[in-house]
CHARMM-style PDB file with segment names, atoms N, HN, CA, C and O in Angstrom:
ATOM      1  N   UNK     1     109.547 110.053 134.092  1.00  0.00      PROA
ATOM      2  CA  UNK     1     109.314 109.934 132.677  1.00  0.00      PROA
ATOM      3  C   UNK     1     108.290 110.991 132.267  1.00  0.00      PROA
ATOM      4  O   UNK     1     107.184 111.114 132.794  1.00  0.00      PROA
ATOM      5  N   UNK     2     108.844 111.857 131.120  1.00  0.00      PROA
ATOM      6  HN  UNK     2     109.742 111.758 130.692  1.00  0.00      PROA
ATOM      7  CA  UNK     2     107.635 112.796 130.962  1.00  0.00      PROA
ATOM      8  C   UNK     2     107.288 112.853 129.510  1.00  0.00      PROA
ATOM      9  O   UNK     2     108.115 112.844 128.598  1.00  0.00      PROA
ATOM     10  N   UNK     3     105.767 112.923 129.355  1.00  0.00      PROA
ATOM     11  HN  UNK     3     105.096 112.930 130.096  1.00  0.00      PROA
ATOM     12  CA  UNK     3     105.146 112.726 127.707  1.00  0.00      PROA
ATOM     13  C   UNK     3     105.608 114.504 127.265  1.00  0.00      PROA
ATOM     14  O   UNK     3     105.767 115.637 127.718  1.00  0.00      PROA
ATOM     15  N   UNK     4     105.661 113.480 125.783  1.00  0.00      PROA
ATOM     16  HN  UNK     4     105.532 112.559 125.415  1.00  0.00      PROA
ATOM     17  CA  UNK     4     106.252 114.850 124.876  1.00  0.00      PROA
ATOM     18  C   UNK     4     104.901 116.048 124.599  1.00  0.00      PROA
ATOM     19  O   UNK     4     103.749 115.836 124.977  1.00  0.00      PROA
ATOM     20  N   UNK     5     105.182 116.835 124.142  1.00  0.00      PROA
ATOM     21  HN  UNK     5     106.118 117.008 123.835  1.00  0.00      PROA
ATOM     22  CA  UNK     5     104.412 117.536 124.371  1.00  0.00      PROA
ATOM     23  C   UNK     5     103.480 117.807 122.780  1.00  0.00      PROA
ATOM     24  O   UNK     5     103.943 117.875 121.641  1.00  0.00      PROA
ATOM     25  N   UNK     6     102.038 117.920 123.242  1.00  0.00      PROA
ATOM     26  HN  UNK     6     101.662 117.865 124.167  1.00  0.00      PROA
ATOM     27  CA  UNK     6     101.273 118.210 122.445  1.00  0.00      PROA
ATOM     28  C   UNK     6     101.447 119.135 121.036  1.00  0.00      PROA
ATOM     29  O   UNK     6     102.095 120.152 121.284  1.00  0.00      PROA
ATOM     30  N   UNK     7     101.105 119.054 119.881  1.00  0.00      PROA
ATOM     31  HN  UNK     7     100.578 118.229 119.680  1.00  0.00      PROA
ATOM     32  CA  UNK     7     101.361 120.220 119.161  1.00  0.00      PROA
ATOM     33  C   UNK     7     100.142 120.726 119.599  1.00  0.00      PROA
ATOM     34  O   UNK     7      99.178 120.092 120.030  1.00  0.00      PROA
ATOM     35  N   UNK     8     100.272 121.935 119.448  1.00  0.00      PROA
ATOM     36  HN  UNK     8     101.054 122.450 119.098  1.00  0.00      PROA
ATOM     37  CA  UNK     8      99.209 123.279 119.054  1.00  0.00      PROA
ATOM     38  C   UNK     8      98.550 123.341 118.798  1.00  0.00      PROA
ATOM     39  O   UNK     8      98.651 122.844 117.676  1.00  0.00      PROA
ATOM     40  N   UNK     9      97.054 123.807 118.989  1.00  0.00      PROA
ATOM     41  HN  UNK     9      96.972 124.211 119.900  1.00  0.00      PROA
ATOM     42  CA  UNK     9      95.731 123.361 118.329  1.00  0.00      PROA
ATOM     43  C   UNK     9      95.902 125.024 117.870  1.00  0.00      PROA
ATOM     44  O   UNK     9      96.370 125.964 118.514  1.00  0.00      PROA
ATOM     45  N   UNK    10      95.311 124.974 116.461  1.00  0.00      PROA
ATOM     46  HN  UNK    10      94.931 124.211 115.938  1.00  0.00      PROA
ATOM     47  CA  UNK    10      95.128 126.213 115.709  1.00  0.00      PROA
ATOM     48  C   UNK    10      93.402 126.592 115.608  1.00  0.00      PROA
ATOM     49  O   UNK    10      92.530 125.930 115.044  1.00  0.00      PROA
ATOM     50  N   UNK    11      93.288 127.674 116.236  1.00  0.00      PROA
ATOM     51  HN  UNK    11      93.997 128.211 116.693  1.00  0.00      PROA
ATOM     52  CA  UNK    11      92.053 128.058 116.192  1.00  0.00      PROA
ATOM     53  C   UNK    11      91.166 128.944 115.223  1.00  0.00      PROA
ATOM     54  O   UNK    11      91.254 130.166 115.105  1.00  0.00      PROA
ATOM     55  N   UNK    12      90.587 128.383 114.776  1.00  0.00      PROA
ATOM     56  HN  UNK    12      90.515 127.390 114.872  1.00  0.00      PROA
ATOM     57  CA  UNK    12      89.528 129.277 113.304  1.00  0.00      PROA
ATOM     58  C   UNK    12      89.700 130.721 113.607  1.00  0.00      PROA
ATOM     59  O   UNK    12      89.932 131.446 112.639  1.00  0.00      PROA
ATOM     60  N   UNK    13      89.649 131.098 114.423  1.00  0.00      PROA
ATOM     61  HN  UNK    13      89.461 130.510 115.209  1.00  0.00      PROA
ATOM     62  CA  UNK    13      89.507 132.698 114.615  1.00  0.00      PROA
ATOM     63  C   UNK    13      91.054 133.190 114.166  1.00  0.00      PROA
ATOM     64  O   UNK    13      91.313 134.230 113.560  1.00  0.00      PROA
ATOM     65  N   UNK    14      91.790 132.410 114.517  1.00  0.00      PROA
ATOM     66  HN  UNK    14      91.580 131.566 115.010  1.00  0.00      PROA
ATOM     67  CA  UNK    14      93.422 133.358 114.679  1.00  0.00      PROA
ATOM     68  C   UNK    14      93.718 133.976 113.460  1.00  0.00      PROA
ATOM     69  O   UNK    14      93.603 133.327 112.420  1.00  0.00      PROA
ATOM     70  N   UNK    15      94.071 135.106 113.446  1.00  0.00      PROA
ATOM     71  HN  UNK    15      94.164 135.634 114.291  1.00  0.00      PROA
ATOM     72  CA  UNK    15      94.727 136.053 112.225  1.00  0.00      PROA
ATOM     73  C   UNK    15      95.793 135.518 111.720  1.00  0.00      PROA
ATOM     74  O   UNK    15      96.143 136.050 110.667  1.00  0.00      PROA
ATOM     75  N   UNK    16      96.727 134.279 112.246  1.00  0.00      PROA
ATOM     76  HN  UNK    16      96.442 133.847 113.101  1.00  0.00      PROA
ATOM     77  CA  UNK    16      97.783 133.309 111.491  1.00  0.00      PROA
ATOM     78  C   UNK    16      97.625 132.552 110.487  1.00  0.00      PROA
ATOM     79  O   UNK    16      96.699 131.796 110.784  1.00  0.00      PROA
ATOM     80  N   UNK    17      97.959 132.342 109.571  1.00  0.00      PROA
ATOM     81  HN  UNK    17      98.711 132.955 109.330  1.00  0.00      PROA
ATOM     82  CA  UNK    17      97.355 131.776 108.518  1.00  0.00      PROA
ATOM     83  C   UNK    17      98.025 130.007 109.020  1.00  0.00      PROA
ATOM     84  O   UNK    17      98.953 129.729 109.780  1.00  0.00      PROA
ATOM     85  N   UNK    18      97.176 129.170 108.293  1.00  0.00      PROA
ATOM     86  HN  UNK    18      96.422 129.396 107.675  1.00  0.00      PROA
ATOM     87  CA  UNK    18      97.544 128.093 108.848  1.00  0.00      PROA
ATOM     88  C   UNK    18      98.990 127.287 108.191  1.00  0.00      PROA
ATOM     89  O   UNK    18      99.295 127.682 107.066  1.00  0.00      PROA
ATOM     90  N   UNK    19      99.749 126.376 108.701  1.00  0.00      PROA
ATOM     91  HN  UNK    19      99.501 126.055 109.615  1.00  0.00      PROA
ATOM     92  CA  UNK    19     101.012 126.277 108.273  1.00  0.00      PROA
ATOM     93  C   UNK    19     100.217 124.973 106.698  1.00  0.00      PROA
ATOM     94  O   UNK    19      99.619 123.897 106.698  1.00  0.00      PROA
ATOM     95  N   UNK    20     100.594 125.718 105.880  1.00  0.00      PROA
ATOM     96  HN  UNK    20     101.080 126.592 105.880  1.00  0.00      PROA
ATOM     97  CA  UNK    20     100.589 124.531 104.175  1.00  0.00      PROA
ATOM     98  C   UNK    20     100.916 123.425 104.663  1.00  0.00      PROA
ATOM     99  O   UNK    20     101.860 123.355 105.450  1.00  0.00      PROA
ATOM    100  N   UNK    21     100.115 122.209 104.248  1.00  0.00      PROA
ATOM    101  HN  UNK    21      99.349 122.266 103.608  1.00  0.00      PROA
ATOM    102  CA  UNK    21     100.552 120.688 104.095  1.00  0.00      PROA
ATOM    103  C   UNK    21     101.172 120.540 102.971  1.00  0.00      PROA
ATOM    104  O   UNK    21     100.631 121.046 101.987  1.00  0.00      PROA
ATOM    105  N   UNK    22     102.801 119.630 102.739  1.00  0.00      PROA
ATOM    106  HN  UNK    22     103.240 119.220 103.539  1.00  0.00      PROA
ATOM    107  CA  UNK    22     103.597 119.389 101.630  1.00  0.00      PROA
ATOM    108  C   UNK    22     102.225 118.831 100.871  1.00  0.00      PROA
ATOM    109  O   UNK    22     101.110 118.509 101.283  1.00  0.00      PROA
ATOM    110  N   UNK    23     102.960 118.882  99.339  1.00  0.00      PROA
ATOM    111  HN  UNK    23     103.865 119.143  99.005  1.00  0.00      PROA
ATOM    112  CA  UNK    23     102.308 118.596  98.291  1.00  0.00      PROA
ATOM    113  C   UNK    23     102.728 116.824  98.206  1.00  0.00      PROA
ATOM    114  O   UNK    23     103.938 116.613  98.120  1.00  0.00      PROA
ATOM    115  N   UNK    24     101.876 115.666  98.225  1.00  0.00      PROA
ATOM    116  HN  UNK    24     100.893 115.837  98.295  1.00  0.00      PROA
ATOM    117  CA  UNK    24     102.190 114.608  97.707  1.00  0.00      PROA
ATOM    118  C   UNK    24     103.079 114.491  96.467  1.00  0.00      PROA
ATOM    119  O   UNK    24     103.069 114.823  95.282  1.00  0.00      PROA
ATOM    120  N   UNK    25     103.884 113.823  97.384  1.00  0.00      PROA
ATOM    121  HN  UNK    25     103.892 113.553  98.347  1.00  0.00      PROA
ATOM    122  CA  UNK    25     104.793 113.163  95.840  1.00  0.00      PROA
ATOM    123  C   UNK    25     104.469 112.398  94.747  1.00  0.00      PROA
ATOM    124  O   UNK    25     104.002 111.296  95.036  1.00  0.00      PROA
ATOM    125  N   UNK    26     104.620 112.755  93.093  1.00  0.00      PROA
ATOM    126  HN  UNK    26     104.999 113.650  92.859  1.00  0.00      PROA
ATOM    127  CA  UNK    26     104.017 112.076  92.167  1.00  0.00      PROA
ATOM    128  C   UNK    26     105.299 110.754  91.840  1.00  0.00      PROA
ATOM    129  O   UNK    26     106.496 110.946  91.624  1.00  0.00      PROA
ATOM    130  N   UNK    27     104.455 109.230  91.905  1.00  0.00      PROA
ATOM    131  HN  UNK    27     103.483 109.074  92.080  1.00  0.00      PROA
ATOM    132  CA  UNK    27     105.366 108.464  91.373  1.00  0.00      PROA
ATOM    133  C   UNK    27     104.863 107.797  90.442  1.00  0.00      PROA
ATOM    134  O   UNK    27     103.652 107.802  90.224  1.00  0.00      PROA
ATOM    135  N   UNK    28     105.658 107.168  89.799  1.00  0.00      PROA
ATOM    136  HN  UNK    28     106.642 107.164  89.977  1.00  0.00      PROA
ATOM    137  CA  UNK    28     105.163 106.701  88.203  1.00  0.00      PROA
ATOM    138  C   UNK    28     105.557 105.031  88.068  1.00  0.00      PROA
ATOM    139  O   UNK    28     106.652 104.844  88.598  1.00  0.00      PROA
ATOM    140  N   UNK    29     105.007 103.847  87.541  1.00  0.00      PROA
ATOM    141  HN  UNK    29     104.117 103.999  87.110  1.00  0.00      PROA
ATOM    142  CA  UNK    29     105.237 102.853  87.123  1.00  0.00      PROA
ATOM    143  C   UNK    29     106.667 102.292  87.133  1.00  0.00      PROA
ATOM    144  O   UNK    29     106.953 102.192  85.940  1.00  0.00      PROA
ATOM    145  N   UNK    30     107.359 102.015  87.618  1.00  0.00      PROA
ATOM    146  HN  UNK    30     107.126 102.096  88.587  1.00  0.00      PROA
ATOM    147  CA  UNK    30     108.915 101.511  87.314  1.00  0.00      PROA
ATOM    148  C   UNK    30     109.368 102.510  88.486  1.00  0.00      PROA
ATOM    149  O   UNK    30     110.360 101.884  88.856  1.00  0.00      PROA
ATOM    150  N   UNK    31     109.320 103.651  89.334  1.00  0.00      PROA
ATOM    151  HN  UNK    31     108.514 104.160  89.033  1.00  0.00      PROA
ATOM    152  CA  UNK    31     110.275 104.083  90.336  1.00  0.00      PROA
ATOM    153  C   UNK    31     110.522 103.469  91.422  1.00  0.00      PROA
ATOM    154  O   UNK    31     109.661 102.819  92.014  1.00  0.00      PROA
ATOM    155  N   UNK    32     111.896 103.614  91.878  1.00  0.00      PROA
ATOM    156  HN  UNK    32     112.596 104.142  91.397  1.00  0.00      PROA
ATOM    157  CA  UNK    32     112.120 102.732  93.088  1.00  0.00      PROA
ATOM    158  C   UNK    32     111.696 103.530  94.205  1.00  0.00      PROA
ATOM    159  O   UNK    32     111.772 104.750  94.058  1.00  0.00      PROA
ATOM    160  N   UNK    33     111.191 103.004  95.472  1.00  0.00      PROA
ATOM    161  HN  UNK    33     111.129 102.013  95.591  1.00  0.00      PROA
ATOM    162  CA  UNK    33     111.083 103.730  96.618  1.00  0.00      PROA
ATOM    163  C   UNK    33     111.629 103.320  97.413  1.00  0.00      PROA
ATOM    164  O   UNK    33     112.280 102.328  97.084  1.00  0.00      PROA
ATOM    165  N   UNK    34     111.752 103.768  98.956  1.00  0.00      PROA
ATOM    166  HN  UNK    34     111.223 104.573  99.223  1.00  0.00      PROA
ATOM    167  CA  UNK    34     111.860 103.288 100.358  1.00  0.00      PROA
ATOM    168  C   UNK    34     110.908 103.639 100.965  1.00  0.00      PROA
ATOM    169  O   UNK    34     110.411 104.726 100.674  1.00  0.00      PROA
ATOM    170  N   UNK    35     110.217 102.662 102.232  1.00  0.00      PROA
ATOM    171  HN  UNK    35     110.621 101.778 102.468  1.00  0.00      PROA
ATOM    172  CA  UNK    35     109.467 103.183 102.727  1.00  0.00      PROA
ATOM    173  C   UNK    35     109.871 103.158 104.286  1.00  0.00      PROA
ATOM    174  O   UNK    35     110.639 102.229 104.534  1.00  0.00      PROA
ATOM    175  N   UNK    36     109.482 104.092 105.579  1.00  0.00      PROA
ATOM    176  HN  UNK    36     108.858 104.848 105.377  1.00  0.00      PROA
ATOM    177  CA  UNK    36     109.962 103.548 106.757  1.00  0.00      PROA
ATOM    178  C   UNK    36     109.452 102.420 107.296  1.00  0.00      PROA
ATOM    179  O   UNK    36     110.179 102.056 108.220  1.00  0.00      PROA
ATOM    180  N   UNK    37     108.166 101.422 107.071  1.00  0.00      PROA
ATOM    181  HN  UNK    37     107.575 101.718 106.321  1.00  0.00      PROA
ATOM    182  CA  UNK    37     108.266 100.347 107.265  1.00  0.00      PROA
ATOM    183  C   UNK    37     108.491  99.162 106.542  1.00  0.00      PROA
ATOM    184  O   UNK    37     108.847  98.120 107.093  1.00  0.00      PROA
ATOM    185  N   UNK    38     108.285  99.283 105.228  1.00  0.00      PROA
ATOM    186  HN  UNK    38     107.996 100.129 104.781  1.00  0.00      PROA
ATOM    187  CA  UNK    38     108.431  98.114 104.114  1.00  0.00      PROA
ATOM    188  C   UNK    38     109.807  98.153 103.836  1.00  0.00      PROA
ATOM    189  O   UNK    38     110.006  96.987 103.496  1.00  0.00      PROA
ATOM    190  N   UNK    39     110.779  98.675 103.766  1.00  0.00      PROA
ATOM    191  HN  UNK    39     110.618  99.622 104.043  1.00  0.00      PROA
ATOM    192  CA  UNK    39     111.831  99.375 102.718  1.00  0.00      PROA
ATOM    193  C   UNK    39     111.848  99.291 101.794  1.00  0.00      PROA
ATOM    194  O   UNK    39     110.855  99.837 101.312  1.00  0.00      PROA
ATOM    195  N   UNK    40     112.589  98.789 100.944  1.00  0.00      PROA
ATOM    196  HN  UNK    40     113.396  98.346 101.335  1.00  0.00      PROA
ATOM    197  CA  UNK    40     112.814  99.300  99.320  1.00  0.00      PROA
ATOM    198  C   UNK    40     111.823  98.673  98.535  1.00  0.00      PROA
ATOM    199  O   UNK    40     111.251  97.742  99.103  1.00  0.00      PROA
ATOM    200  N   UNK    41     111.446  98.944  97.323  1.00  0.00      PROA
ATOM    201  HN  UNK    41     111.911  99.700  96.862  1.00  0.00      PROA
ATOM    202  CA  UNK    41     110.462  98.399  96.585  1.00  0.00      PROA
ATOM    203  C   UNK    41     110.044  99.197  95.164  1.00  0.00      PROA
ATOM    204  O   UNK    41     110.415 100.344  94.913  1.00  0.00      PROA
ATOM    205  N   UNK    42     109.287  98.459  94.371  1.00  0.00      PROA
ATOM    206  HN  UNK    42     108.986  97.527  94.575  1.00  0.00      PROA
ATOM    207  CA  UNK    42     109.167  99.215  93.110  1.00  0.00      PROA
ATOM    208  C   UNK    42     107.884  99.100  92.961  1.00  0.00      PROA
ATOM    209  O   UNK    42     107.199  98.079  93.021  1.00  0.00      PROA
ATOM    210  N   UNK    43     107.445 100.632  92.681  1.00  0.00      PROA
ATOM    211  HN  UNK    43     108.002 101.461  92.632  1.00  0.00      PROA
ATOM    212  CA  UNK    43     106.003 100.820  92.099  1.00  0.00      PROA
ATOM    213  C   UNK    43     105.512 100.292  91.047  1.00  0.00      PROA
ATOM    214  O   UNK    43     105.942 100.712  89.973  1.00  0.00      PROA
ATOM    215  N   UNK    44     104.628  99.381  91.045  1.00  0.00      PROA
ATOM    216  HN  UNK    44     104.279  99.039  91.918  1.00  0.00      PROA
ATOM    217  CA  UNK    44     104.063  98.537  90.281  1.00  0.00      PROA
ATOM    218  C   UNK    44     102.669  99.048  89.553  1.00  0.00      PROA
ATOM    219  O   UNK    44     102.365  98.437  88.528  1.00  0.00      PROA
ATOM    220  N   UNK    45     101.982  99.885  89.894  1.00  0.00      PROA
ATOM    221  HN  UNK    45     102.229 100.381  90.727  1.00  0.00      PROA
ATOM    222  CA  UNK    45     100.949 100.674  89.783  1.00  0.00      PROA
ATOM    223  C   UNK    45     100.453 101.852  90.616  1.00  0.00      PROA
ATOM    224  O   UNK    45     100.754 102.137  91.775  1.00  0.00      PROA
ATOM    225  N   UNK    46      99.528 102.547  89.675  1.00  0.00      PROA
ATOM    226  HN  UNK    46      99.284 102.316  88.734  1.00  0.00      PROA
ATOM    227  CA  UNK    46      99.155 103.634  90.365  1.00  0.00      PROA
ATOM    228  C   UNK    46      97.743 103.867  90.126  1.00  0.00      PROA
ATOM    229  O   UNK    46      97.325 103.874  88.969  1.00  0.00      PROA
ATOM    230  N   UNK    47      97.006 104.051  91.067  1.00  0.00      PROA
ATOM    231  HN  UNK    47      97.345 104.046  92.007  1.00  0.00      PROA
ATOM    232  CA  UNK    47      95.506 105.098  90.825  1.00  0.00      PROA
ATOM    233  C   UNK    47      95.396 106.296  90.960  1.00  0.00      PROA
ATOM    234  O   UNK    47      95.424 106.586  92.156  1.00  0.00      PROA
ATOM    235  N   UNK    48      95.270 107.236  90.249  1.00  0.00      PROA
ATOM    236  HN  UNK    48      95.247 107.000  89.278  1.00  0.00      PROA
ATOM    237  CA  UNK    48      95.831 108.594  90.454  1.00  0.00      PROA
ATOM    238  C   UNK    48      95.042 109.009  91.561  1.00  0.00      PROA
ATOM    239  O   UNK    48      93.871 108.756  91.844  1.00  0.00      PROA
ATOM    240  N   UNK    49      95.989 109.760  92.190  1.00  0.00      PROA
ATOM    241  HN  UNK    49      96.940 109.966  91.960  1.00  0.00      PROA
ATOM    242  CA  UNK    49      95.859 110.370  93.538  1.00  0.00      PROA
ATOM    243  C   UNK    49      95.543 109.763  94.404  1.00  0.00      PROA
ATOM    244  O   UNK    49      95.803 110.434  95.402  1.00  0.00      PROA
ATOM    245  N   UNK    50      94.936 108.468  94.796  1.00  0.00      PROA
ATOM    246  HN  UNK    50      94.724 107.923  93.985  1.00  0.00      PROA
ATOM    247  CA  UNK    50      94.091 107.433  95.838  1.00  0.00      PROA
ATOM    248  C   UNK    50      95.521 106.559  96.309  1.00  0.00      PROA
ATOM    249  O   UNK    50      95.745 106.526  97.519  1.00  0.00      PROA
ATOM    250  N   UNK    51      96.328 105.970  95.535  1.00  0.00      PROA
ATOM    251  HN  UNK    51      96.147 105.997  94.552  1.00  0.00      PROA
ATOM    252  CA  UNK    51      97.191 105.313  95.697  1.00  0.00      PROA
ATOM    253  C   UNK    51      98.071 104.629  95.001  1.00  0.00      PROA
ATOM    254  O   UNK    51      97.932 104.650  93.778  1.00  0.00      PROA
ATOM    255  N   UNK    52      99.411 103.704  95.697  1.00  0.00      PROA
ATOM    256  HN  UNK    52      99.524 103.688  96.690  1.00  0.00      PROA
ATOM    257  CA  UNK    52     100.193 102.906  94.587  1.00  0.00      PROA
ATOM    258  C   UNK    52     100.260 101.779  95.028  1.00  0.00      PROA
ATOM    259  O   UNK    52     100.187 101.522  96.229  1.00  0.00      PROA
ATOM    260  N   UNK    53     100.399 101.001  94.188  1.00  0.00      PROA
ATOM    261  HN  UNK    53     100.458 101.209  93.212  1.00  0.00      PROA
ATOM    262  CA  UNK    53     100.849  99.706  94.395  1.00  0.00      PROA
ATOM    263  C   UNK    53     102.486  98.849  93.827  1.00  0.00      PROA
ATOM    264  O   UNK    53     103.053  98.437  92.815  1.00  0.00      PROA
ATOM    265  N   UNK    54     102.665  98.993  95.443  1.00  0.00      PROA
ATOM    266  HN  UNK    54     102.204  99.328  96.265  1.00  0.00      PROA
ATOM    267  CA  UNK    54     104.778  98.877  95.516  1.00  0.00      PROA
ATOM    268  C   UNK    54     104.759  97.550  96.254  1.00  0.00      PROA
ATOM    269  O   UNK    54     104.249  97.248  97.332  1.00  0.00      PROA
ATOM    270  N   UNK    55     105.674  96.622  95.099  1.00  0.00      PROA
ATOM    271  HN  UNK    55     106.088  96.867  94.222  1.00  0.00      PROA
ATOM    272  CA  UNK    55     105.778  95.260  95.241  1.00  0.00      PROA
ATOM    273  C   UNK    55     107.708  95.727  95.642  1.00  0.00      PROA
ATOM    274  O   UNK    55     108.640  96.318  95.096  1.00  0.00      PROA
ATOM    275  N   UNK    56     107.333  94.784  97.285  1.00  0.00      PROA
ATOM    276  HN  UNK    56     106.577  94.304  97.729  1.00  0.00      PROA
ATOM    277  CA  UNK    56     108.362  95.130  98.711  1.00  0.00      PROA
ATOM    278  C   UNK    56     109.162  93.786  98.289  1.00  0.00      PROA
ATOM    279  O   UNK    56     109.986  93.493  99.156  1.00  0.00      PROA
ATOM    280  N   UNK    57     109.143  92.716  96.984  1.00  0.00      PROA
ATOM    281  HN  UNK    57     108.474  92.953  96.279  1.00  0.00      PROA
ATOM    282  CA  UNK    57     109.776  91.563  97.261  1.00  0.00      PROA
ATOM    283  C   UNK    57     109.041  90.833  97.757  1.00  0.00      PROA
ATOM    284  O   UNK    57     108.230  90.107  97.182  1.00  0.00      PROA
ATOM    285  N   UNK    58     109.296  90.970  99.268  1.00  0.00      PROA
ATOM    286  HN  UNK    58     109.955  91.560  99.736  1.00  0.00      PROA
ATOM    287  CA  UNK    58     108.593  89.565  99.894  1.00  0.00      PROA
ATOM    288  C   UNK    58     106.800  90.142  99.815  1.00  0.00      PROA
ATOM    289  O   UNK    58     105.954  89.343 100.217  1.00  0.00      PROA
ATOM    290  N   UNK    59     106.471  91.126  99.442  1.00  0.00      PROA
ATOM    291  HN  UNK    59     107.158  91.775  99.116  1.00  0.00      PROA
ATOM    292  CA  UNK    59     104.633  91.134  99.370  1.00  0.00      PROA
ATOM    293  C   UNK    59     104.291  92.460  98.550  1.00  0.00      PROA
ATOM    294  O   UNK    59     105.236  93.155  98.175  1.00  0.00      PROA
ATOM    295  N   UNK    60     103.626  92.655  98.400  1.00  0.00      PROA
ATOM    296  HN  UNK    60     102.858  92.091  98.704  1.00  0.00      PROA
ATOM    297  CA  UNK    60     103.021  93.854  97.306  1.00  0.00      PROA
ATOM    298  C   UNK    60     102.279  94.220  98.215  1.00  0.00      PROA
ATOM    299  O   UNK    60     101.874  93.395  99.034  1.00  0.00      PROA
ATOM    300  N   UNK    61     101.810  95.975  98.309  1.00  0.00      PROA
ATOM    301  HN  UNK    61     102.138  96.645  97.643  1.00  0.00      PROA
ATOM    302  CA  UNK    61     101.588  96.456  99.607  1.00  0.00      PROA
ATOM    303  C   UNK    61     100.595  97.683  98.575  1.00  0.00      PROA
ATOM    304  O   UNK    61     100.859  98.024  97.422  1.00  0.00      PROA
ATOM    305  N   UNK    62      99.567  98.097  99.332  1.00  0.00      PROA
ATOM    306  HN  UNK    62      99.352  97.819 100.268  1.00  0.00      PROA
ATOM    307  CA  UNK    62      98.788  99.290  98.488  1.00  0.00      PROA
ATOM    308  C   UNK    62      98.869 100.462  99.383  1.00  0.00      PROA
ATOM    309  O   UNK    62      98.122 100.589 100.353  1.00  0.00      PROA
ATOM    310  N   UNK    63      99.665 101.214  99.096  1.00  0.00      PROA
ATOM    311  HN  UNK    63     100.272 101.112  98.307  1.00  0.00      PROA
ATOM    312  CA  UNK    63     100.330 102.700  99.792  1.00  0.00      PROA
ATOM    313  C   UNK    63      99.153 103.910  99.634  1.00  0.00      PROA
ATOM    314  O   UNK    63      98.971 104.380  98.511  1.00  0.00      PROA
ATOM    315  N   UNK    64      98.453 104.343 100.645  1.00  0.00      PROA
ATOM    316  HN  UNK    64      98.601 103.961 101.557  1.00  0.00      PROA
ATOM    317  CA  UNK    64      97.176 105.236 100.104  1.00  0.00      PROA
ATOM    318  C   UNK    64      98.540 106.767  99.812  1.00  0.00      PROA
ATOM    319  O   UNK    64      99.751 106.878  99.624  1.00  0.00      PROA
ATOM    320  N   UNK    65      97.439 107.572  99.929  1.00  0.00      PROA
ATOM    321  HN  UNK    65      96.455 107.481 100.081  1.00  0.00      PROA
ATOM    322  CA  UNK    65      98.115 108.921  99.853  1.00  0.00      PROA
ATOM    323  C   UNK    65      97.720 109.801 101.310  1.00  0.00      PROA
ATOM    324  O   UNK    65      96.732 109.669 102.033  1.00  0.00      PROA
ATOM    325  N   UNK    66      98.800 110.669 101.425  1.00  0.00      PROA
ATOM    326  HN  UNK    66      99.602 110.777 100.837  1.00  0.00      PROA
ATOM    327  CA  UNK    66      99.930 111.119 100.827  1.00  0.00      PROA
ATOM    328  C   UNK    66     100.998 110.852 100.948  1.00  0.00      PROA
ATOM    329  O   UNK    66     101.815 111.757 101.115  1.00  0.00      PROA
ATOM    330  N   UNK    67     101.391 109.542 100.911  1.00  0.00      PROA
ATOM    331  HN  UNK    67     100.726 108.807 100.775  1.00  0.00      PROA
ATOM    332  CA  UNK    67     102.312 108.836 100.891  1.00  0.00      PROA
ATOM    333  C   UNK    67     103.548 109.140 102.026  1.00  0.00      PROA
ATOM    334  O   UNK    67     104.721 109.452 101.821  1.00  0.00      PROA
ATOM    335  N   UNK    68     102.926 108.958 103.113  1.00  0.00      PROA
ATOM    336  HN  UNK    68     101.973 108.705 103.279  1.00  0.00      PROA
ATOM    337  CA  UNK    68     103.507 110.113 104.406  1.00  0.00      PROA
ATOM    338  C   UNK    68     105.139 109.294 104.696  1.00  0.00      PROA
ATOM    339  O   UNK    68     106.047 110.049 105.045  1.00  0.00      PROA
ATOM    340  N   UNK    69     105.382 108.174 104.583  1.00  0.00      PROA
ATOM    341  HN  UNK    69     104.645 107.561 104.299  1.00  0.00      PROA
ATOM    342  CA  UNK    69     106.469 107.311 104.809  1.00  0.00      PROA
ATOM    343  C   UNK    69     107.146 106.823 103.743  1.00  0.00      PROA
ATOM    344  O   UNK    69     108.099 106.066 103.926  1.00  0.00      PROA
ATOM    345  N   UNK    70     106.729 107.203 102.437  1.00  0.00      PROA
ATOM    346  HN  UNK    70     105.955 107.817 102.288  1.00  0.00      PROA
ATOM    347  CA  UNK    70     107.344 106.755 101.424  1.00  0.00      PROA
ATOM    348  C   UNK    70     108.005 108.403 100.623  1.00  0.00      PROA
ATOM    349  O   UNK    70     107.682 109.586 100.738  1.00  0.00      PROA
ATOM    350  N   UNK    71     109.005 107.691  99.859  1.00  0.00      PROA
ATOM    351  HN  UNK    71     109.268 106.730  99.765  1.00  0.00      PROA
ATOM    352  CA  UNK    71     110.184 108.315  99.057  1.00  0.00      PROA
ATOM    353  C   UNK    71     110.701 108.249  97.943  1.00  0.00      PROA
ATOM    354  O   UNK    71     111.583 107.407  98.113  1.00  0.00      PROA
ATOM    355  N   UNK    72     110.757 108.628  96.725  1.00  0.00      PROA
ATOM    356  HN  UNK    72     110.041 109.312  96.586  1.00  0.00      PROA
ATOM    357  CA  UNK    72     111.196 108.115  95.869  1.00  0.00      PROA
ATOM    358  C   UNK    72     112.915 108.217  95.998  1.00  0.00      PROA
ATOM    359  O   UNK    72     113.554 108.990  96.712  1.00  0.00      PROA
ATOM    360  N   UNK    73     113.381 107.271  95.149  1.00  0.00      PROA
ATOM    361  HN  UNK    73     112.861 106.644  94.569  1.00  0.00      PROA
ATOM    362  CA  UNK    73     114.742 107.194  95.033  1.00  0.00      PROA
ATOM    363  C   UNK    73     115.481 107.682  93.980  1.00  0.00      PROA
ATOM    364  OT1 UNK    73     116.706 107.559  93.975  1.00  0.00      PROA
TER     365      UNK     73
END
């Protein structure tokens, strides 16, 4: 059995510029999402930029940012 392998440590000095982190997705009051552990659900609120709050049905869940597992639909 063999462990997967490490990513890359990027070092301050290197002349590579570093690879961009995606831009967080903006969601708004009423959009539906999926998430990979909750699944589907509707955004119920938002605090800008800090987080949302997406009621899953069975529980209402507070999603920080950058919303790494969630999607809008």
């Amino acid at each position: 059995m063999t462990k997967p392998a490490a990513p890359k440590r990027r070092l301050p000095t290197s002349p590579f510029k570093a690879p961009a982190a995606p831009a967080p997705e903006d969601f708004a009051v009423g959009d539906q999402v999926t998430h990979d552990v909750y699944g589907l659900g509707r955004v119920i609120g938002i605090e800008a930029g800090i987080a949302a709050l997406v009621d899953f049905g069975s529980s209402r869940t507070r999603i920080l940012s950058p919303y790494a597992k969630m999607t809008k639909l």
